[in-house]
DRENDO-427006 format. One line per 3 residues: number of its first residue (from 0); their letters; for each residue y, x, z of C-alpha. Coordinates in steps of 0.5 Angstrom, whole numbers. Layout:
N
NUM> a> Y X Z ~ ... $
***
This chain:
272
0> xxx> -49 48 125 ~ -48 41 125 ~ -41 40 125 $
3> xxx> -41 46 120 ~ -46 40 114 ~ -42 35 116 $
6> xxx> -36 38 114 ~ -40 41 108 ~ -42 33 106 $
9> xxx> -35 31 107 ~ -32 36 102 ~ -36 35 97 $
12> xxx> -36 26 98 ~ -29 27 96 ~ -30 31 90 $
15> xxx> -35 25 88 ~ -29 20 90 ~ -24 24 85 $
18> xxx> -28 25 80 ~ -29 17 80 ~ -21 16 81 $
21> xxx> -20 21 74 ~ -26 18 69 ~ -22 11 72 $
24> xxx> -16 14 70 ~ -18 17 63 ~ -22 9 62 $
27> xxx> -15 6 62 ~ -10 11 58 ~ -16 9 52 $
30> xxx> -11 5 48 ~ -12 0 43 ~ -11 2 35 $
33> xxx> -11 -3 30 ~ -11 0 22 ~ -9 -6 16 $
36> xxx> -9 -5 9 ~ -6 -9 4 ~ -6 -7 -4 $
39> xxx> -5 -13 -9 ~ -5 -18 -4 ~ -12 -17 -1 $
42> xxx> -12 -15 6 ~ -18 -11 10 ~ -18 -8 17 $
45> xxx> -20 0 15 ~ -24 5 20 ~ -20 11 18 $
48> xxx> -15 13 13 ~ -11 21 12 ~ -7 24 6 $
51> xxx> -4 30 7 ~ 2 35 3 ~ 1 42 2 $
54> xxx> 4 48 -3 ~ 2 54 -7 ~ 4 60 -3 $
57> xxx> 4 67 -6 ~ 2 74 -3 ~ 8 75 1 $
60> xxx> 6 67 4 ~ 13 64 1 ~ 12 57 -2 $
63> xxx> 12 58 -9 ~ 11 51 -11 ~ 14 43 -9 $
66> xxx> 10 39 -5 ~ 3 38 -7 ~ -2 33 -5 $
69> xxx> -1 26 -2 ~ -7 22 -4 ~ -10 17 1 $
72> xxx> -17 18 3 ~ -20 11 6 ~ -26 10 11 $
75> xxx> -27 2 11 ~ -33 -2 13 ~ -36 -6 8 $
78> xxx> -36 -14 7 ~ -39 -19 1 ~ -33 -18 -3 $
81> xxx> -33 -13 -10 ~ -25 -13 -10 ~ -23 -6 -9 $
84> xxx> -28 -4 -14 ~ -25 -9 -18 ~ -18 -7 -19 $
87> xxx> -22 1 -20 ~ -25 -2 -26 ~ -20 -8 -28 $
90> xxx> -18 -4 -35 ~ -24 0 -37 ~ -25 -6 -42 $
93> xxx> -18 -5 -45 ~ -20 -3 -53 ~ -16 4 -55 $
96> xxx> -12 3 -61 ~ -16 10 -63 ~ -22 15 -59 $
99> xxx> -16 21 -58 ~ -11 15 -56 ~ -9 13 -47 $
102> xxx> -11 8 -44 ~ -5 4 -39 ~ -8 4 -34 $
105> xxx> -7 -2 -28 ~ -3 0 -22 ~ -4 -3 -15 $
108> xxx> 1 -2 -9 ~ 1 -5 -1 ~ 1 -2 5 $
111> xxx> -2 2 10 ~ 0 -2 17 ~ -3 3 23 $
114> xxx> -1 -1 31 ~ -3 2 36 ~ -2 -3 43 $
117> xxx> 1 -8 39 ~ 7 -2 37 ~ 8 -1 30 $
120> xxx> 6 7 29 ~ 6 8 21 ~ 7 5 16 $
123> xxx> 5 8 9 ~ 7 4 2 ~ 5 6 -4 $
126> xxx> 7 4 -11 ~ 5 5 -18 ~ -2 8 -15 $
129> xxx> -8 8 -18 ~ -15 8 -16 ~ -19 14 -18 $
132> xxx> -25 15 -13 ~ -30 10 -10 ~ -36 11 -6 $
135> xxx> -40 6 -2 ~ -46 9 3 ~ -52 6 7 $
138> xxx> -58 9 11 ~ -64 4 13 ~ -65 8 19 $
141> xxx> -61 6 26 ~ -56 0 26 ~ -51 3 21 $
144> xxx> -46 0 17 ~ -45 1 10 ~ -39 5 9 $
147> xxx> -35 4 3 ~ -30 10 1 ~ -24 10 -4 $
150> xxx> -18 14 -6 ~ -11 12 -8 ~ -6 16 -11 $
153> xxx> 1 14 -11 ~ 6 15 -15 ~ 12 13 -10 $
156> xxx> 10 13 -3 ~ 14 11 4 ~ 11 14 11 $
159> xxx> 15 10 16 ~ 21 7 11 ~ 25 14 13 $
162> xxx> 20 19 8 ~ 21 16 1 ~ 18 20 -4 $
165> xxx> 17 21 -11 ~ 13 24 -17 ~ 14 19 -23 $
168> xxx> 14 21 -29 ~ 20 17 -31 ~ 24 19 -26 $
171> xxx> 21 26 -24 ~ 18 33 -27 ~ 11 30 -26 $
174> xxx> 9 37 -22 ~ 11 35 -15 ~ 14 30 -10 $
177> xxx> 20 30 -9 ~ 25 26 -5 ~ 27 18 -8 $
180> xxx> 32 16 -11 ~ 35 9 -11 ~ 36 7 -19 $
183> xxx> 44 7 -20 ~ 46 2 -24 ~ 53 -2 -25 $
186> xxx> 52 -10 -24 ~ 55 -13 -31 ~ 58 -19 -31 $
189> xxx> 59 -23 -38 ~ 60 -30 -40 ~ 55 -32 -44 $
192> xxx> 55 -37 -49 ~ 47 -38 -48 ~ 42 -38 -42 $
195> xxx> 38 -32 -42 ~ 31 -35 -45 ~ 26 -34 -41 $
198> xxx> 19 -34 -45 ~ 14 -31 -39 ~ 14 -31 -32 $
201> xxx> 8 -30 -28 ~ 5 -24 -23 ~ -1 -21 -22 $
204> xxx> -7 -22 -17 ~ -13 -16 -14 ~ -16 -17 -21 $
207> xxx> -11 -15 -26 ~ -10 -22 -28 ~ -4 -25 -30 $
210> xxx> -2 -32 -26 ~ 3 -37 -27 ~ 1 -42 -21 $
213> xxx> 5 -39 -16 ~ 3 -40 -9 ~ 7 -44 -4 $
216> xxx> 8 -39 3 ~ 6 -33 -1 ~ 10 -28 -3 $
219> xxx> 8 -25 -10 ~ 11 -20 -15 ~ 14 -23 -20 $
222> xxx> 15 -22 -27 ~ 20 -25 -32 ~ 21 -23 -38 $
225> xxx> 27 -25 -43 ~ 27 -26 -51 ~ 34 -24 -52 $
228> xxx> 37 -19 -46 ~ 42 -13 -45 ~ 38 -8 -41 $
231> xxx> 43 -7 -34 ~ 44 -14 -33 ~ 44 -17 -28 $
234> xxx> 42 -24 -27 ~ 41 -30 -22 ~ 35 -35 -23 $
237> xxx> 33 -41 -19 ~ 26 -44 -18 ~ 25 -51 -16 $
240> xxx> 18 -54 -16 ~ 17 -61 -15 ~ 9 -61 -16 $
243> xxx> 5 -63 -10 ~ 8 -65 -3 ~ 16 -64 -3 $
246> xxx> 20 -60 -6 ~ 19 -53 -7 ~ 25 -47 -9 $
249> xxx> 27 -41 -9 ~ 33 -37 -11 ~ 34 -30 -13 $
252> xxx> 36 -24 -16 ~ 35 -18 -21 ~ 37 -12 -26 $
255> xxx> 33 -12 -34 ~ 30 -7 -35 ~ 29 -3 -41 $
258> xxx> 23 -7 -43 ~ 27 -14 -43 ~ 23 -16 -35 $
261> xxx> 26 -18 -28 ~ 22 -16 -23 ~ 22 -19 -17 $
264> xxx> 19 -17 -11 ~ 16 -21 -6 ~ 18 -27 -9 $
267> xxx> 16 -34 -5 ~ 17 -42 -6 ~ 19 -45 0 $
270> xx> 20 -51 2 ~ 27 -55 1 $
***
């Protein structure tokens, strides 16, 4: 009977030492994740965020649509700043021509950056987005943060930099995503008489306001519109700034629009 407790007493210490060895094992494999959204140069730490595509199906379960959804719900803790709803409510003192008429809305863009470990595992970049949704909740029982809630709904979105996508009204039907496409257009060259005027150039902060100080060591979306100009060109400007310590320049490049401006993404003056 001795031996017999024994042995049932060692049995059963293994197992206590097992257990102990798996939870250790589960603790180390818990990874670090980081989420990062940057939209209209505000930049915030998320808790959660999700999107998710679907189709139309008929009885027989085939699709009988193109690919639906695609808005961004996201989770973040809330901090002193007023900038997400900021940019929600950025044109709502634009005056409309007439009651019936459509107001032009303020697009926003960014990203979404998701590391876990330090290692890039998505990346979500939106353009021409537009805020329709934002919610801020708080409870005074326990120790809980308040919680603020948004939703982004993109017209261009890139998952990874491999899914371009794309539901612009200009350049889609409008229903549905479909598959991105690069704007062709044929580079002219053209001996000009006149240097293209420019009459404004400027980019837009988290506001909505347009500004013509541009920063030194950050990249902005620049603006830049023309008097005189033939839609399809393409045409090369040089920046120099000479204000405050040193000399700053940047040079670069872009294609007119049919409105008159060159829009340069990620537009910075670096020192010379």
């Amino acid at each position: 009977m001795v031996h017999k407790k024994c042995s049932v007493n060692i049995v059963f210490l293994d197992f206590l030492l097992s257990l102990r060895c798996n939870v250790k094992c589960i603790k180390q494999v818990v990874m670090n994740s980081e989420i990062i959204l940057e939209i209209n140069g505000y930049k915030c730490n998320l808790l959660k965020y999700k999107y998710c595509f679907s189709r139309n199906i008929d009885r027989e379960g085939r699709p009988v649509t193109g690919v639906l959804g695609g808005n961004i719900y996201i989770e973040m803790e809330s901090n002193g700043s007023n900038c997400i709803l900021d940019m929600m409510l950025v044109d709502t003192d634009r005056q409309r021509p007439a009651f019936f008429s459509h107001v032009e809305h303020f697009p926003v863009w960014g990203k979404i950056l998701h590391s876990i470990d330090d290692m890039m595992f998505r990346e979500l970049a939106f353009d021409e987005a537009y805020l329709y949704y934002h919610e801020e909740s708080m409870s005074a029982e326990g120790n809980a943060p308040m919680i603020t809630r948004f939703l982004i709904s993109p017209t261009r979105l890139d998952i990874n930099r491999t899914i371009r996508l794309d539901r612009r009204m200009d350049t889609t039907d409008g229903f549905w995503w479909e598959e991105y496409k690069e704007d062709e257009f044929v580079k002219t060259v053209r001996i000009c008489d006149n240097t293209p005027l420019i009459i404004d150039a400027f980019w837009i902060d988290k506001s909505g306001n347009k500004c013509r100080e541009f920063p030194i060591g950050q990249s902005v979306k620049l603006h830049i519109q023309l008097a005189e100009f033939t839609a399809g060109d393409y045409l090369k400007f040089d920046f120099k700034d000479e204000a405050g310590e040193g000399v700053h320049h940047a040079s670069v490049s872009g294609t007119v629009d049919k409105d008159g401006f060159v829009i340069i993404e990620n537009f910075e003056l670096k020192k010379k």
